[in-house]
C-alpha positions in Angstrom: 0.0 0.0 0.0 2.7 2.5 0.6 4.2 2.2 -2.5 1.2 2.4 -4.2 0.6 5.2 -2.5 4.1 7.2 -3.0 3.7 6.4 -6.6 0.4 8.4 -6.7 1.8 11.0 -5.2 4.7 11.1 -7.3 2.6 10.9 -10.6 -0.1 13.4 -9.6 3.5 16.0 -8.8 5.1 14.8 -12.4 1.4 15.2 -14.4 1.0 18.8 -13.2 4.6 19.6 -14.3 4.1 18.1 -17.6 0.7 20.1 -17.7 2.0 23.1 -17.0 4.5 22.5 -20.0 1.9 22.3 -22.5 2.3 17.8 -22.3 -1.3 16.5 -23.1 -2.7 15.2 -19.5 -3.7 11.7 -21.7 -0.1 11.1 -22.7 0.8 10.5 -18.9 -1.7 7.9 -17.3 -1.1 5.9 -14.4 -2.9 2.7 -13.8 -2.7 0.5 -10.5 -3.8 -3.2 -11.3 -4.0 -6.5 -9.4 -4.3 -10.2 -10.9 -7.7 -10.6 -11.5 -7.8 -7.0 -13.6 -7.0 -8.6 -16.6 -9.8 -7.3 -18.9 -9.3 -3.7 -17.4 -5.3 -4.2 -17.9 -6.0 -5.3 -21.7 -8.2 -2.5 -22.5 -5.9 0.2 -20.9 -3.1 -1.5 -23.1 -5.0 -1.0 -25.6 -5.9 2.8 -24.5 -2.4 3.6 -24.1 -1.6 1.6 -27.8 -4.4 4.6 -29.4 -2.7 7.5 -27.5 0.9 6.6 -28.5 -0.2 6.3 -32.1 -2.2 9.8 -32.1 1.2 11.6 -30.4 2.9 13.2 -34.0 6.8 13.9 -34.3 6.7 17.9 -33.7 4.7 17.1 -30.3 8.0 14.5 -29.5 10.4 17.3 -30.1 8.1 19.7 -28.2 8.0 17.9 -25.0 11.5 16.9 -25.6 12.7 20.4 -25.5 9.9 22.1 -22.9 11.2 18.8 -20.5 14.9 20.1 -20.8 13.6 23.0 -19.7 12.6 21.5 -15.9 15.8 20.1 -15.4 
Protein backbone atom coordinates (compact mmCIF):
# COMPACT_ATOMS: atom_id res chain seq x y z
CA UNK A 1 0.00 0.00 0.00
CA UNK A 2 2.72 2.49 0.61
CA UNK A 3 4.17 2.17 -2.51
CA UNK A 4 1.15 2.38 -4.19
CA UNK A 5 0.63 5.18 -2.51
CA UNK A 6 4.08 7.17 -3.04
CA UNK A 7 3.73 6.36 -6.64
CA UNK A 8 0.38 8.42 -6.73
CA UNK A 9 1.78 10.99 -5.21
CA UNK A 10 4.68 11.13 -7.32
CA UNK A 11 2.58 10.85 -10.59
CA UNK A 12 -0.10 13.36 -9.64
CA UNK A 13 3.45 15.98 -8.85
CA UNK A 14 5.05 14.82 -12.38
CA UNK A 15 1.38 15.25 -14.38
CA UNK A 16 0.98 18.84 -13.21
CA UNK A 17 4.65 19.65 -14.27
CA UNK A 18 4.08 18.07 -17.62
CA UNK A 19 0.73 20.07 -17.65
CA UNK A 20 2.04 23.14 -17.03
CA UNK A 21 4.47 22.51 -19.97
CA UNK A 22 1.89 22.28 -22.47
CA UNK A 23 2.34 17.82 -22.31
CA UNK A 24 -1.27 16.55 -23.08
CA UNK A 25 -2.67 15.20 -19.49
CA UNK A 26 -3.65 11.75 -21.70
CA UNK A 27 -0.13 11.14 -22.73
CA UNK A 28 0.77 10.51 -18.86
CA UNK A 29 -1.68 7.88 -17.28
CA UNK A 30 -1.09 5.94 -14.37
CA UNK A 31 -2.93 2.72 -13.84
CA UNK A 32 -2.71 0.47 -10.49
CA UNK A 33 -3.84 -3.22 -11.34
CA UNK A 34 -3.95 -6.49 -9.38
CA UNK A 35 -4.28 -10.21 -10.91
CA UNK A 36 -7.69 -10.57 -11.55
CA UNK A 37 -7.82 -7.03 -13.56
CA UNK A 38 -7.01 -8.65 -16.63
CA UNK A 39 -9.81 -7.30 -18.85
CA UNK A 40 -9.29 -3.71 -17.38
CA UNK A 41 -5.28 -4.16 -17.90
CA UNK A 42 -6.05 -5.32 -21.65
CA UNK A 43 -8.24 -2.48 -22.47
CA UNK A 44 -5.92 0.20 -20.93
CA UNK A 45 -3.08 -1.48 -23.06
CA UNK A 46 -4.99 -1.04 -25.61
CA UNK A 47 -5.93 2.82 -24.52
CA UNK A 48 -2.35 3.57 -24.06
CA UNK A 49 -1.61 1.58 -27.81
CA UNK A 50 -4.38 4.65 -29.36
CA UNK A 51 -2.75 7.46 -27.49
CA UNK A 52 0.87 6.64 -28.55
CA UNK A 53 -0.17 6.26 -32.12
CA UNK A 54 -2.19 9.84 -32.09
CA UNK A 55 1.18 11.62 -30.42
CA UNK A 56 2.87 13.17 -33.97
CA UNK A 57 6.76 13.89 -34.31
CA UNK A 58 6.69 17.86 -33.72
CA UNK A 59 4.73 17.13 -30.32
CA UNK A 60 7.98 14.53 -29.55
CA UNK A 61 10.38 17.27 -30.07
CA UNK A 62 8.08 19.66 -28.17
CA UNK A 63 8.00 17.92 -24.99
CA UNK A 64 11.49 16.90 -25.57
CA UNK A 65 12.69 20.42 -25.50
CA UNK A 66 9.91 22.06 -22.94
CA UNK A 67 11.25 18.79 -20.47
CA UNK A 68 14.86 20.12 -20.77
CA UNK A 69 13.58 23.05 -19.69
CA UNK A 70 12.56 21.50 -15.95
CA UNK A 71 15.81 20.14 -15.42
Amino acid sequence: MTANHNTVRRFENWRKRLKNIGVREDRFQLRLFGAPDVKDFIEAANEAKRIVESVTKEEIEMTKQRIKQLR
